[in-house]
BAMI-469212 format. One line per field, with one value per residue (C-alpha): residue number from 0; residue in one letter; x, y, z. Coordinates in steps of 0.5 Angstrom, whole numbers, plus 2048, in hexadecimal, padded with zeros to 3 digits. Layout:
// BAMI-469212
resi = c(NUM,...)
resn = c(a,...)
c1 = c(X,...)
c2 = c(Y,...)
c3 = c(Z,...)
This chain:
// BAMI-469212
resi = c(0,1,2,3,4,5,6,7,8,9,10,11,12,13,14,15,16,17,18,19,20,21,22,23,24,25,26,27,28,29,30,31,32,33,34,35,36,37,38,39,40,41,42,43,44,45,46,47,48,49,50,51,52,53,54,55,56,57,58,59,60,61,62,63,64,65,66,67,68,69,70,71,72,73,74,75,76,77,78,79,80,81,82,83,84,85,86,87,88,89,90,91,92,93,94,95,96,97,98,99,100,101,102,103,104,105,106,107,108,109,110,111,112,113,114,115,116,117,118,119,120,121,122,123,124,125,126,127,128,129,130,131,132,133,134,135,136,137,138,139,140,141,142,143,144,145,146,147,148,149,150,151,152,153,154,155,156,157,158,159,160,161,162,163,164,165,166,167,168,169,170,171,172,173,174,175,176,177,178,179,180,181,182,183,184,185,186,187,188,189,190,191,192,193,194,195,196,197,198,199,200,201,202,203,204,205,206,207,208,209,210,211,212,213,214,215,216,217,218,219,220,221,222,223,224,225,226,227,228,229,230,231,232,233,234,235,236,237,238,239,240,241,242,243,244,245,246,247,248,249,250,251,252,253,254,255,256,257,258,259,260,261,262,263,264,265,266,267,268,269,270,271,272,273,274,275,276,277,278,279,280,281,282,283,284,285,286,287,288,289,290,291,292,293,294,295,296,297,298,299,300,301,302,303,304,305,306,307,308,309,310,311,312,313,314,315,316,317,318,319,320,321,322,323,324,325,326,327,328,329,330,331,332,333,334,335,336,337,338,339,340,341,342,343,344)
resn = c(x,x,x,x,x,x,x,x,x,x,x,x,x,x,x,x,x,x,x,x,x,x,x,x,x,x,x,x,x,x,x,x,x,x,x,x,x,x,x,x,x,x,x,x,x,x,x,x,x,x,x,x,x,x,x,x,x,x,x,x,x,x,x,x,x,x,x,x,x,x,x,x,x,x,x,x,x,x,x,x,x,x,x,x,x,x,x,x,x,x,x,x,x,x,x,x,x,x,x,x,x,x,x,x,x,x,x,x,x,x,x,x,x,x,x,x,x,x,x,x,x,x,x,x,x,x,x,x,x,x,x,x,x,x,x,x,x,x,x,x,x,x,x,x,x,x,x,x,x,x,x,x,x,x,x,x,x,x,x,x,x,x,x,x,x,x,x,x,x,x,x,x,x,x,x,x,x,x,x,x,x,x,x,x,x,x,x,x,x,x,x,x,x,x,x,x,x,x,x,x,x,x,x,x,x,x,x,x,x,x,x,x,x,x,x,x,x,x,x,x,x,x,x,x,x,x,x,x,x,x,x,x,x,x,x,x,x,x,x,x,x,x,x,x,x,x,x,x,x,x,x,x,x,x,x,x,x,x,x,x,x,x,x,x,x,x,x,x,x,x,x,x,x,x,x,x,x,x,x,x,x,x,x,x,x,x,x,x,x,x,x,x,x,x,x,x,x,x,x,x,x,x,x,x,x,x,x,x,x,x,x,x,x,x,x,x,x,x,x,x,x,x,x,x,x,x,x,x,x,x,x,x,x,x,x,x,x,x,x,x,x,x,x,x,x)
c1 = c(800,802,803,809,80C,80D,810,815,817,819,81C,821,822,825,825,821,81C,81C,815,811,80A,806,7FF,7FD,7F6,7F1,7EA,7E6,7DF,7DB,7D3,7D2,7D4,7D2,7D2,7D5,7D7,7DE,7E2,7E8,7ED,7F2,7F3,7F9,7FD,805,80A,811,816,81C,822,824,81C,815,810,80A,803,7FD,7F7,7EF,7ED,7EB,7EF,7F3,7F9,7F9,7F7,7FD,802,7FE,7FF,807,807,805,7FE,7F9,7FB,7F9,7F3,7F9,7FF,806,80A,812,817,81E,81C,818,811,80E,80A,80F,810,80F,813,812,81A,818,812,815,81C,816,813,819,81C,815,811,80C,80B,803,7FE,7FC,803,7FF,7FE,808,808,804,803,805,80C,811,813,818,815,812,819,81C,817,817,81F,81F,819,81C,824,825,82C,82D,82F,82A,830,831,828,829,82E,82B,824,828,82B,824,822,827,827,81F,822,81F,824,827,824,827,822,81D,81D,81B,815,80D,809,805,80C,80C,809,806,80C,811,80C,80C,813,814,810,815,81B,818,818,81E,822,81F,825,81F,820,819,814,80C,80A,803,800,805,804,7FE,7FC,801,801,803,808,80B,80B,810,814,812,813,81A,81B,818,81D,822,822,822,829,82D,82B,828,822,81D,815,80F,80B,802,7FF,7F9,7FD,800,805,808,809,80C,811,813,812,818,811,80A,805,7FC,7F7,7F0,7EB,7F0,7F4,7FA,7F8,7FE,806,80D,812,80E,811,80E,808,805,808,805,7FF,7FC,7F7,7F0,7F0,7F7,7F5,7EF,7F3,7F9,7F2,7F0,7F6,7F6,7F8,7F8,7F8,7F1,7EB,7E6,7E2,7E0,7DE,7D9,7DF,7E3,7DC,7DB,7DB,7D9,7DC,7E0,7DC,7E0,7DC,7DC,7DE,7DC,7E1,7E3,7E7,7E4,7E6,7E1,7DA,7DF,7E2,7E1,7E5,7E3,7E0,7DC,7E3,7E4,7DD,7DF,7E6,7EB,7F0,7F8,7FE,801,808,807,80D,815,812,80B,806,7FE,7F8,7F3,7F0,7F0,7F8,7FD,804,802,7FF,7FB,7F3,7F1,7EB,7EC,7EF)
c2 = c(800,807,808,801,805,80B,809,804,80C,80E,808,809,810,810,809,804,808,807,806,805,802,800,7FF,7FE,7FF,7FF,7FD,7FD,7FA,7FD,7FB,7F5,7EE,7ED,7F3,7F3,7FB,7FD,804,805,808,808,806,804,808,808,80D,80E,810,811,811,818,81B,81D,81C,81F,81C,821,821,823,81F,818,818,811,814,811,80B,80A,80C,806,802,803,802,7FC,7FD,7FC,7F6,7F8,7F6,7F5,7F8,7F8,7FB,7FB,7FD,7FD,7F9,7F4,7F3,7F4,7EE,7E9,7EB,7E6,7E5,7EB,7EC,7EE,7F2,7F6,7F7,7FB,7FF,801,802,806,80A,80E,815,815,81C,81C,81E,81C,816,814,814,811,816,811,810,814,818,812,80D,80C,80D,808,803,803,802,7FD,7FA,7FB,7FC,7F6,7F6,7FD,7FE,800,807,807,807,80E,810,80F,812,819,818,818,81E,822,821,823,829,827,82A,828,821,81E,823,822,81A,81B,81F,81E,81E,824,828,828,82C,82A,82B,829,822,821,821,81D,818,81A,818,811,810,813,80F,808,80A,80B,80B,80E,811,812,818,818,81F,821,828,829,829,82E,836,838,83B,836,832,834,832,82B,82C,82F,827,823,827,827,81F,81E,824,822,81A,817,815,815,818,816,81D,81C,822,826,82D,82F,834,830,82B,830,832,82C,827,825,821,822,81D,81F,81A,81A,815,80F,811,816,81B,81E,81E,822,826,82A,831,82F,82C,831,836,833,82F,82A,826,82B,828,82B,831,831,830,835,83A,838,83B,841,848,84E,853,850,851,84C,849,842,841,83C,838,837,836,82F,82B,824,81E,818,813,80D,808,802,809,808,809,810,816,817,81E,81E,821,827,829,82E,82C,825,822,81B,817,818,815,80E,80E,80D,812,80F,813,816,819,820,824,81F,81D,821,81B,81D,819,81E,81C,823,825,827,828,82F,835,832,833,837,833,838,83E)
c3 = c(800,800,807,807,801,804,80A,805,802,809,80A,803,805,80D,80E,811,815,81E,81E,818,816,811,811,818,819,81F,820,826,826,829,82C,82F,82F,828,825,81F,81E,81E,820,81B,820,81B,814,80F,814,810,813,815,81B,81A,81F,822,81F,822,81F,821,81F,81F,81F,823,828,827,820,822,825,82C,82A,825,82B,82F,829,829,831,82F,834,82E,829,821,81D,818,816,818,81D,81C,820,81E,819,81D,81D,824,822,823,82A,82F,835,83B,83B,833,835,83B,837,831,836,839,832,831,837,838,83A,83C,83B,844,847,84E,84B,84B,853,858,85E,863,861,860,859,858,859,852,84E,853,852,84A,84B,850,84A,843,846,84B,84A,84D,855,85A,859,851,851,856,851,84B,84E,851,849,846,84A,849,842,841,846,84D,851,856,854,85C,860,859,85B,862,861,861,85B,85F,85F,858,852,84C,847,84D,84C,845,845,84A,845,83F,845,846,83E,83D,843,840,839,835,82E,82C,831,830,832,833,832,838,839,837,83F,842,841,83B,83F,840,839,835,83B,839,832,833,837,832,82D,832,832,82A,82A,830,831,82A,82D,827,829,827,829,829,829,828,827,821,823,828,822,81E,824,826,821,819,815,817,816,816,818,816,818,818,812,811,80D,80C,80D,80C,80F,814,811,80A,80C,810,80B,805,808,802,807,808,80F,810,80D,812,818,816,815,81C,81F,823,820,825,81E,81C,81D,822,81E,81B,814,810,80E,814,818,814,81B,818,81B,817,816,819,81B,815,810,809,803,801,805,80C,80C,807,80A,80D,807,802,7FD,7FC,7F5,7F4,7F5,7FC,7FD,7F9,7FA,801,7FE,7FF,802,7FB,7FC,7F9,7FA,7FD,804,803,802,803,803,7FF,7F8,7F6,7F9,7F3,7F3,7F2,7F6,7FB,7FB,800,804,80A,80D)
């Protein structure tokens, strides 16, 4: 399929990729015993993470983001599809020893900051448990070192008087940083991080998008960055990744699809973003709220009944991730090469 395609492109481009998929998909039936109904979560999902990259996946809510991360935590078993990582399919783990070496190797950073630490133990006490679990071979010293090193590292300081307060000591960035230390101390090669700002001031976020960043530049640790905010994609983030509805819409070098948007949904998000010098107001176009239909889709776009541009093809024909420009692909029926058509904004 295209999806398999495209990450093969990758591949040939920068080498094998660190985590790639093809095709993984996600159904959740739905109703009772015998239902036969079916949500599509996900669908023909094919992407790449490089070593040493972020990438961001955008998308509103209830587009499939978080149950992509899920499906790479290995906490959700496809429908379909195939997870690789390092070259080797996920499927074929068998053994906990495997299991834990991927989940050390690919942690999660999850939204609720409140949710990394439990109010009866100390800050340390989650870091030190995840090492003595996925790092057994450290001493009860090298795990307190290793600990002090990640905290130090996401710039929780002095990390020996960090360890030893209570959750209520600390604030809600100082929390979600502490959940980025005990990924980090496991030697992670790529961290999902699940909407992890989007809980705190938005004082307090560029410091964690400045951590993220900081994780890739100094240590190499690659980042796969789920967002609902546009703008702290681009801040943060080399390639983008929109969703819609279970499906990518578009994909490319953040810089250039943000600046040269070909997916009307991408352009319908860019138009949402807030700017100072403009008058409130909501226009007929950007006002079409209607919700993707996902359970058991028919062919065709399911961008299709928000979209103003949209010609009988895309109620008849799913459209495929086409490379439009090098490393710029969308899945539009009516998207050129050319200008872009503008849908919105």
């Amino acid at each position: 399929m295209a999806g398999e395609d495209n990450s093969h492109e990758q591949t040939t481009a920068a080498g094998e990729p660190l985590l790639r998929t093809v095709d993984l998909t996600r159904h959740f039936r739905i109703g009772g015993m015998f239902a036969k109904q079916a949500l599509h979560a996900v669908d023909d999902f094919s992407f790449a993470v490089h070593e040493r990259e972020i990438v961001a996946l955008v998308g509103e809510s209830g587009s499939g983001k978080t149950t992509i991360a899920r499906l790479l935590a290995l906490l959700y078993k496809p429908t379909s599809g195939e997870i690789y990582f390092g070259g080797r399919p996920l499927s074929s783990i068998r053994s906990r020893k495997d299991l834990l070496q991927y989940r050390g190797d690919v942690p999660m950073v999850f939204q609720d900051p409140f949710s990394v630490t439990n109010p009866v133990y100390r800050a340390s006490h989650g870091i030190l448990r995840a090492l003595a679990l996925h790092r057994p071979e450290l001493s009860r010293q090298q795990r307190h070192e290793e600990a002090e090193r990640a905290l130090e590292a996401v710039g929780l300081s002095p990390a020996a008087e960090i360890m030893q307060r209570y959750p209520y000591e600390l604030s809600g960035g100082q929390r979600q940083r502490l959940g980025f230390a005990q990924a980090l101390s496991l030697r992670p090669k790529l961290i999902l991080a699940d909407e992890p700002v989007s809980m705190l001031d938005v004082s307090i976020r560029i410091g964690l998008l400045n951590v993220m960043a900081g994780l890739r530049d100094k240590l190499g640790v690659s980042v796969l960055y789920i967002t609902h905010d546009i703008a702290s994609a681009r801040y943060v983030a080399d390639r983008l990744i929109v969703m819609y509805a279970g499906h990518i819409a578009e994909a490319g070098p953040v810089e250039e699809v943000l600046a040269r948007p070909r997916h009307p949904y991408t352009q319908l998000l860019l138009s949402a973003v807030p700017d100072p010098r403009a008058e409130l107001h909501v226009s007929e176009e950007t006002d079409m709220g209607e919700p993707p239909r996902v359970i058991d889709p028919t062919p065709g776009c399911r961008f299709r009944w928000r979209c103003p541009l949209a010609i009988d093809e895309c109620s008849q024909v799913t459209p495929e991730l086409r490379l439009l420009m090098p490393g710029h692909q969308a899945a539009c029926h009516v998207a050129t090469a050319d200008e872009p058509l503008r849908a919105f904004g």
